[in-house]
Structures are given as structure tokens and as C-alpha cells.
C-alpha positions in Angstrom: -5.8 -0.6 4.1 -4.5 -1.0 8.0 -3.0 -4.7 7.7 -4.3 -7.0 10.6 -2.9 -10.2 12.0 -6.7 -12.8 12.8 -6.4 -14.8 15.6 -8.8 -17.3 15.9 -8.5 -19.6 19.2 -10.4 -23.4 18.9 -11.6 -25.3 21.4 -13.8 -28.5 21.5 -17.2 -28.4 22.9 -16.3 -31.3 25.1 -13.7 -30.0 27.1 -15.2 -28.0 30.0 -14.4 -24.4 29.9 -12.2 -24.3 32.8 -9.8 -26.5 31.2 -8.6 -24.3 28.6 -9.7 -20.8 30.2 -5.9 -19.5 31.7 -4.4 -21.0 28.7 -6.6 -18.4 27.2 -6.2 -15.4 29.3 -2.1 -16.3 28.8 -2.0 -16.2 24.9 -4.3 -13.1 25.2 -1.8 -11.2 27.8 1.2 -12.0 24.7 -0.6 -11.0 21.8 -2.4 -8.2 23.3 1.0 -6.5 23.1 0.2 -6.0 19.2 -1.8 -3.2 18.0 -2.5 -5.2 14.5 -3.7 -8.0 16.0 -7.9 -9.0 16.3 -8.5 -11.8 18.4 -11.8 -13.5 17.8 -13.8 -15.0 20.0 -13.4 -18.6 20.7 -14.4 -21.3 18.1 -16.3 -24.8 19.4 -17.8 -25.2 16.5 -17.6 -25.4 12.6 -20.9 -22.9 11.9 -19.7 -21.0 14.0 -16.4 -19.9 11.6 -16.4 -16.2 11.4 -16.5 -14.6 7.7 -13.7 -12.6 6.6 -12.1 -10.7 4.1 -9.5 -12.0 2.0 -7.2 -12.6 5.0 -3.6 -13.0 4.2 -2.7 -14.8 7.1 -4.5 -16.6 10.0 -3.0 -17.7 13.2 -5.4 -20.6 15.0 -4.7 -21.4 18.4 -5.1 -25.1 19.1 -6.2 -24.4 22.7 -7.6 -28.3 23.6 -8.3 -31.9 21.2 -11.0 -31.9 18.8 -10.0 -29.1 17.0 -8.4 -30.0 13.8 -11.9 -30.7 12.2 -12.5 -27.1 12.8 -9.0 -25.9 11.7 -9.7 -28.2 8.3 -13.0 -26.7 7.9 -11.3 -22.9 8.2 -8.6 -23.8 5.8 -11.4 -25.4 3.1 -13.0 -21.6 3.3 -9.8 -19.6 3.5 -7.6 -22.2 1.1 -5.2 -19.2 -0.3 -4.3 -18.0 3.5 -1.0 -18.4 5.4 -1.6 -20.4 8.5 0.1 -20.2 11.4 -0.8 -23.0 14.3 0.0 -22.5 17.8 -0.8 -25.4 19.9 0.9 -25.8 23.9 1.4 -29.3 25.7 -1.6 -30.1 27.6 -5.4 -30.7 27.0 -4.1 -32.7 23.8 -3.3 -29.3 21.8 -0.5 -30.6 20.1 -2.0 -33.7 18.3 -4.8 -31.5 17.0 -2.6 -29.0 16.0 -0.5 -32.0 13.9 -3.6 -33.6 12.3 -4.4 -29.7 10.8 -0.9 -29.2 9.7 -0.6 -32.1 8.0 -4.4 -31.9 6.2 -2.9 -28.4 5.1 -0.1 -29.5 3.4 -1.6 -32.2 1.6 -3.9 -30.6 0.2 -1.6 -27.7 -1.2 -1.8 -25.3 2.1 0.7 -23.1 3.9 1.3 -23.6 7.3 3.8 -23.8 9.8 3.5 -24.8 13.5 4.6 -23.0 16.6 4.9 -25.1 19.6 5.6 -24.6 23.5 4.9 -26.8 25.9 3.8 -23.8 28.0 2.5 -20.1 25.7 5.9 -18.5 25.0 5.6 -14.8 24.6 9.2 -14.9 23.0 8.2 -17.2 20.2 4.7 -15.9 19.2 6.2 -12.3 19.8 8.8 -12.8 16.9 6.3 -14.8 14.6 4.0 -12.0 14.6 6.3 -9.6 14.1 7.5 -11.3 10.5 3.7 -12.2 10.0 3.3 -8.5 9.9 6.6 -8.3 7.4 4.4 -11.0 5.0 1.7 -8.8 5.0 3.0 -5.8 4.0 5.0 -8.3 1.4 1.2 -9.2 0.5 -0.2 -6.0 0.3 2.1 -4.1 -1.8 1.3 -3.9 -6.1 3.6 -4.7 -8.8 4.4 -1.9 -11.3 5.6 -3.4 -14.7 6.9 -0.6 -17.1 6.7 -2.0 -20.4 5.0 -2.2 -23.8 4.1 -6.1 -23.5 0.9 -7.1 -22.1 1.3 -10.1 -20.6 3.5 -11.6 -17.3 3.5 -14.9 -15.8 3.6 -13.7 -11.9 6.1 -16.5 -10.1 4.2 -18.3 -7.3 5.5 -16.3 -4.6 3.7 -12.9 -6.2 0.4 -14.9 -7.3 -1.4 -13.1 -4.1 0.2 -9.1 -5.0 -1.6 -7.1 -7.6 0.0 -6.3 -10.5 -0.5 -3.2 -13.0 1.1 -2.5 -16.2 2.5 1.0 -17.2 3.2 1.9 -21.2 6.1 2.7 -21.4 4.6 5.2 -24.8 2.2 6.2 -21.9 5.6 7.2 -19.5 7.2 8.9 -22.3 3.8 11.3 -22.8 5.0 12.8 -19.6 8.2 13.3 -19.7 7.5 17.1 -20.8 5.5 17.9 -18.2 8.2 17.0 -15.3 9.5 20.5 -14.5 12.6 21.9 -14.3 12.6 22.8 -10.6 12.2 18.5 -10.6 15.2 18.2 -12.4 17.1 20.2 -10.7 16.3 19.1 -7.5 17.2 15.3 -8.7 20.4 16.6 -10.1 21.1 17.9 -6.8 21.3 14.8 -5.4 23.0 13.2 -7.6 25.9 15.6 -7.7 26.5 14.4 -4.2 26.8 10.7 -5.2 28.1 10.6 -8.8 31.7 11.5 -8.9 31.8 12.1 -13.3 28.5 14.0 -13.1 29.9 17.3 -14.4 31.4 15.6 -17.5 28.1 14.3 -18.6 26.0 15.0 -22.3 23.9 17.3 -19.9 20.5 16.6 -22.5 20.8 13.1 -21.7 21.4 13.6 -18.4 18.1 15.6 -18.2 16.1 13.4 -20.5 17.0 10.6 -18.0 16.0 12.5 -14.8 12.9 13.1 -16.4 12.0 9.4 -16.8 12.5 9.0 -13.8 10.3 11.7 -12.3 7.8 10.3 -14.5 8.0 6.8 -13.6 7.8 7.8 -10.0 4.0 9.4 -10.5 2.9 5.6 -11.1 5.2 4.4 -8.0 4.0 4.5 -4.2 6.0 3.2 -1.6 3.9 -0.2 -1.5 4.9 -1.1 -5.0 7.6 -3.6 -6.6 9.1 -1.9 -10.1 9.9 -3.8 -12.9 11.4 -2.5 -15.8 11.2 -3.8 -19.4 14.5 -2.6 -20.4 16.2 -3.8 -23.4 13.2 -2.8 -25.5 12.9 0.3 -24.0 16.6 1.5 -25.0 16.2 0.4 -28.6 12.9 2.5 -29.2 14.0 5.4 -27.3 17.6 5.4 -27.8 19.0 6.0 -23.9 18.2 4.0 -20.7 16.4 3.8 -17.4 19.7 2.2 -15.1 19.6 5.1 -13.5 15.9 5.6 -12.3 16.3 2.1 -11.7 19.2 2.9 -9.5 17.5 5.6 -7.6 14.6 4.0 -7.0 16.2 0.9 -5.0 17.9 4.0 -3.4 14.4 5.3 -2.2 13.3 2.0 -0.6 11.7 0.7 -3.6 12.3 -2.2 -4.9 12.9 -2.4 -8.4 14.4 -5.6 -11.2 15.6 -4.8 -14.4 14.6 -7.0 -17.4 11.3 -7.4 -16.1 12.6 -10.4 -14.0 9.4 -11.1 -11.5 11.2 -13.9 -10.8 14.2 -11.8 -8.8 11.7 -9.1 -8.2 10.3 -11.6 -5.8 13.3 -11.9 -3.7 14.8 -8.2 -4.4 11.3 -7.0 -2.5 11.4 -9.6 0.0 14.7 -8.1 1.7 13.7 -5.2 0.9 11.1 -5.5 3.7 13.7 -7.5 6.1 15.3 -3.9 5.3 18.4 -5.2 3.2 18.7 -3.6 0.1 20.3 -6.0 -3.1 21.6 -6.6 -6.2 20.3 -7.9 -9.1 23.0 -9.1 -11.8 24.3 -11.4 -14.1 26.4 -14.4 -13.5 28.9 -13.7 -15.8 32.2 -16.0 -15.7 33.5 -19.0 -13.4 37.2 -18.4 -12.5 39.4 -20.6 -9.9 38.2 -19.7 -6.6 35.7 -17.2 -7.7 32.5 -16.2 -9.5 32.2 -12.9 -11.7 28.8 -10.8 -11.2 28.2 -8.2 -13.9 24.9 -5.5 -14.4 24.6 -2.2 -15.3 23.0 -1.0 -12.4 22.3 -1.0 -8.6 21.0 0.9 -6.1 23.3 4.5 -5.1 23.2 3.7 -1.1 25.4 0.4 -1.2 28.0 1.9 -3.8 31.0 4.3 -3.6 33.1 5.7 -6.3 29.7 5.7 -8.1 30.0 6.7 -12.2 27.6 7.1 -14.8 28.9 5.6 -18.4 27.5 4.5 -21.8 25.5 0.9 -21.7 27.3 -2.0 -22.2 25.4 -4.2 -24.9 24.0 -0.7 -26.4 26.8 1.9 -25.8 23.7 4.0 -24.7 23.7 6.6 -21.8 23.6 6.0 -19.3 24.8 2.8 -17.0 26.0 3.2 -13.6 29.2 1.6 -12.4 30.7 1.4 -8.7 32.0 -0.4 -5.8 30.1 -2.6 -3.2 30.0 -1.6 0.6 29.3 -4.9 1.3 31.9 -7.5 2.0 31.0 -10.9 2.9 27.3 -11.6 0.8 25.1 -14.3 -0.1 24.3 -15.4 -3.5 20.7 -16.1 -3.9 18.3 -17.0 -7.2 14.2 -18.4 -6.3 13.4 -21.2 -8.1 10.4 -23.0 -8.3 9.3 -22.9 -4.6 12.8 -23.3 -3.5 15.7 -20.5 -3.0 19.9 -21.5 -3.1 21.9 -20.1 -1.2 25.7 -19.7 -1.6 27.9 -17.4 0.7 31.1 -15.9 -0.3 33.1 -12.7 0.1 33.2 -9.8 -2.9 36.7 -9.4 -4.2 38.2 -7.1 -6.7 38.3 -8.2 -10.3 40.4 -6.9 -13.6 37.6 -4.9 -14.9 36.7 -4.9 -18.9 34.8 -3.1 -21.8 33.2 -6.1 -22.6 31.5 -6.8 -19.7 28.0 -5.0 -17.6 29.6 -2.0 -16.0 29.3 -3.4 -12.6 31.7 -6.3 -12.1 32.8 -7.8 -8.7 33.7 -11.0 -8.0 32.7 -13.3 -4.7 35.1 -16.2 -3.8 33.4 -19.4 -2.6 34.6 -23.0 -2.1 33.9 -24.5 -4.8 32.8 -22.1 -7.9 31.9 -24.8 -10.1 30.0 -26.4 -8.3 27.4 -23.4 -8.8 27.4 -23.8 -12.4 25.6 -27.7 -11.8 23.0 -26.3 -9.9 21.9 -22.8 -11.1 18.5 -22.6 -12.9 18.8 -19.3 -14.6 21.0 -16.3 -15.3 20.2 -13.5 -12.6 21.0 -14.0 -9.1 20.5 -11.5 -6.2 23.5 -10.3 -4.1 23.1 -9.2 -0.6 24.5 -9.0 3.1 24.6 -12.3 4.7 24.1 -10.3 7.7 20.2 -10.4 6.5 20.2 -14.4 6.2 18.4 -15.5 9.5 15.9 -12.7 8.8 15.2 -14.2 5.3 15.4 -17.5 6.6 12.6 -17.0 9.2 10.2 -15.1 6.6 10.3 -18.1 4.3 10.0 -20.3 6.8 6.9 -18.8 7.7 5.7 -19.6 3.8 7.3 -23.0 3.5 9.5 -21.8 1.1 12.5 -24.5 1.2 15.9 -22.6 1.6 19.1 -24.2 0.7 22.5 -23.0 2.1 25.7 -24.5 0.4 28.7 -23.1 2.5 
């Protein structure tokens, strides 16, 4: 599916066409520039609303006054669409353009508003290109690997597909991965993991081999979750490593089957940040201990592959961070928290996940008031204003505690 950006300009039939015809011809010239943008012809009137399919987002030019009765009427057909007004300062654009907004958002719409008083090629340019970033967000699938049948999708993924993988179904296949497969995997690896030589080499190979079988379900469009902890106590070894190696391969992919930090892993995923799902584990003075037993290979050094720490099963992975100064970031109920910090070396421990660091804030405990679950998502706070802008986009509230 080629992912398209629909612009629809408005106009009322009582402004002479004159009046809004160079405003026109200007936002044309701007989007233009944009191969994955279809710009319909202009709307006067509400049976005249073109019909289209499924559209994730939809960007309505306000181009005169009188429109917001049409902009109402195309967010009553299209009610599960992103909408992005763009309204200007003459012909009585912007009060239009502020009668749709707010119809949209009382009645349980997103939309956000782009205004300049004259068309701004700067502005529009960088909102369509994160509109495209949403819709490849929108138009990717979710691969759950698991033996339940039933997830509760977070709001955010509501619009994404989601399929379900056996994890009995997985396991079938395993025999048929060759060993030209493995070896190849084992290649790689060599280069990253420094203990790799020391390793029960059947495990070792039973591992790579999940992992070349969970990658026949996986495209690069999808979001991976793995149901883990049941998956280790019927099959006796674990899949932090396929895990690992597919964040690697530009795949985003939550352990636990946590959709909830799925939703935010994939996001920067697409800003092209990679993350880290993990554990908030302890609350010192001055700092916060993160634990899990995996990550993706690309943002570690020093990286090791050692038994599971709840299970004592092979194999985790344990390393250092590349990053340095992060944010510390959990979705919540429409909402995301932010709190930045710096990673810092910690005593490390047996009885811990195999991946400890710890990040120094202001005020550590002040996180422990406020968090609303366990996993947060680590990442380069060098991707902040990107993943500001894209929630933005979806109303997504962001809060930053410095």
C-alpha cells in the first residue's frame, strides 16, 4: 500500500473565486513539493465531500469563512482520521478554521491547527513530513508471539492491525531453519558478543533458530511483541536474544507482551531512535536503577550473553549503554512523562535483570509519586523534539519534569 497524505482545500460558495484563487496556487506551489501528497479539488459544498478510503490523516485547508460546516460534515464521515487544519489570515480563514477545531475535539476528534498569517512553506513542509512518520506508524501490523488469545490494544495502537503467532506454531519450525541460517546469524554475533565462544553451543543454536523462525512471520512494517515468561517455562530457554536482534534490525520489538511500551518503543523507532525497554528497579539518593534482560545489540558495548535472571535460563544479554544523557519515558492513558537524566555506572548484582544502569535526576523520588506502571522506555534525549512534534500531531499530552 503507497501511503498518501489527502489534501482537501474548502471554500465557501459565497466568496468570489478571485478572493481565495493565489492563496490557492501558493499552498499548491508548497505541497507540490511532496510526491505522497493528492490534492483534491476544491470543496464549496457538503455533497460535494469526496469518498475515500480509510484515510489515516486528512489535511483541510481553510482557504475563506464558511467552511467549518463543511470541515464538521468531513470529520462526521471520516470520525477515526487525524486532522490537520491549515487556515492563513485573511478572507476570515482563521475563525473557520477555530470553529472546526474546536467541534473536533468535543466530540472525541484529533486535530491540530497550523496557522500563518501568510502560507508558510516551512511550517506545512515539516508537518507533512511527520504526517508521513504517522502514517507509516499507522500502517504497520502488530506481531504478538504468544499462546494467549486475547490483547487489549492501548489507544494509541487501536488503528494498527494486529496478528497473533503460536508460539507451539513457532516452535514447529524451528527444524526447518537450516544450518547455513545459523551459521550465518552466528556470524554476526561473534562480532558483537564478547563470551560467545564459551557458550552451551546447543542452546546457542536452539536460540538462533527461534529467531530465524520468528523472523518468517516479521516484515519490516511490523511491531513484535513477545510473550515471554510463559514461553521460558514451557520451553525451558529464552527469546532475549531474538528479541535483542530484532530491535537491532530496525524492528521494534517489547518483551512481556507490553503493547502499552510497544507503543512508544515503535514510535521512535520511526523518529529513528532506537530504545530500551526495562524495569524500574530501585530508587537510590540521586538516582534511579533500570534493570532488563535484554536490549537491542546496536546501542550496547561489552555486550555478553548469560543465564536469565528470574529463570537462570539461557540465555539473557547484558551490556553497556552508548547513550549518555536519556529520557525516561512510560505512556499512560493518552498522556506520556517525561523525565531526563544522565546514565551512570551502578554496583552490579546477581539478583537483579542482567542489564542495570542507573540515570541521575533531580529529584528520584519524586518519580516514584507519579509513575503508573513498572516498564519505562529509555532513550536519547537527543530524539525529544522529534517525539514531541509527532505527538503533537495526535494530541497526545507530553509532560517533561526536568
Amino acid at each position: 500500500m503507497i501511503k498518501k497524505i489527502i489534501v482537501i482545500p474548502l471554500a465557501s460558495s459565497i466568496h468570489e473565486k478571485w478572493r481565495w484563487s493565489k492563496v490557492l496556487q501558493k499552498y499548491r506551489d508548497i505541497l507540490n513539493r511532496f510526491n505522497n501528497v493528492v490534492f483534491h479539488d476544491v470543496l464549496t459544498n457538503i455533497n460535494s465531500i469526496p469518498s475515500l478510503d480509510n484515510p489515516k490523516i486528512l489535511f483541510l485547508i481553510h482557504l475563506t469563512g464558511g467552511t467549518s460546516r463543511l470541515a464538521k460534515t468531513i470529520f462526521n464521515k471520516y470520525r477515526n482520521t487525524v486532522f490537520i487544519l491549515i487556515a492563513h489570515g485573511f478572507q476570515n480563514s482563521l475563525p473557520s478554521a477555530l470553529s472546526a477545531r474546536q467541534y473536533i475535539r468535543r466530540n472525541g476528534g484529533i486535530v491540530k491547527l497550523i496557522y500563518n498569517t501568510y502560507p508558510n512553506g516551512d511550517k506545512i513542509g515539516k508537518t507533512i513530513e511527520m504526517a508521513s512518520k504517522i502514517l507509516d506508524f499507522y500502517m504497520s501490523e502488530i506481531i504478538v508471539f504468544t499462546d494467549n488469545n486475547v490483547f487489549e490494544k492501548p489507544k494509541l495502537l487501536e488503528k494498527i492491525s494486529i496478528r497473533i503467532v503460536k508460539w507451539s506454531e513457532v516452535m514447529k519450525a524451528l527444524n526447518e531453519i537450516s544450518d547455513n541460517d545459523v551459521k550465518g546469524i552466528l556470524a554476526m554475533l561473534s562480532n558483537k558478543i564478547v563470551n560467545i565462544d564459551s557458550l552451551d553451543t546447543k542452546y546457542l543454536s536452539k536460540i538462533i533458530r527461534l529467531y530465524c523462525a520468528m523472523r518468517k512471520y516479521v516484515s519490516n512494517k511490523s511491531f513484535v511483541a513477545v510473550d515471554c515468561f510463559n514461553f521460558i517455562v514451557k520451553y525451558g530457554f529464552t527469546p532475549c536474544l531474538p528479541v535483542a536482534i530484532l530491535n537491532s534490525e530496525n524492528i521494534p520489538a517489547a518483551c512481556e507482551a507490553d503493547l502499552n511500551s510497544l507503543s512508544l518503543i515503535s514510535i521512535l523507532n520511526i523518529l529513528g531512535y532506537r530504545s530500551w525497554i526495562a524495569n524500574l528497579t530501585a530508587i537510590e539518593d540521586g538516582y534511579i536503577v533500570f534493570s532488563h534482560c535484554t536490549a537491542s545489540l546496536d546501542i550496547l558495548r561489552k555486550i555478553e550473553l548469560i543465564n536469565h535472571f528470574e529463570s537462570s535460563k539461557p540465555y539473557a544479554v547484558k551490556g553497556f549503554f552508548n547513550l549518555s544523557n536519556v529520557c525516561i519515558g512510560r505512556m499512560d492513558n493518552g498522556k506520556i512523562d517525561i523525565y531526563l537524566g544522565k546514565i551512570i555506572a551502578v554496583n552490579e548484582g546477581q539478583d537483579r535483570c542482567r542489564i542495570q544502569i542507573g540515570i541521575s535526576i533531580s529529584n528520584p523520588h519524586e518519580i516514584l509519586e507519579n509513575v503508573t506502571g513498572n516498564h519505562h522506555i529509555i532513550f536519547s534525549s537527543n530524539a525529544l523534539d522529534s517525539l514531541k512534534s509527532f505527538l503533537d500531531l495526535l494530541g497526545i499530552k507530553i509532560n517533561i519534569f526536568n
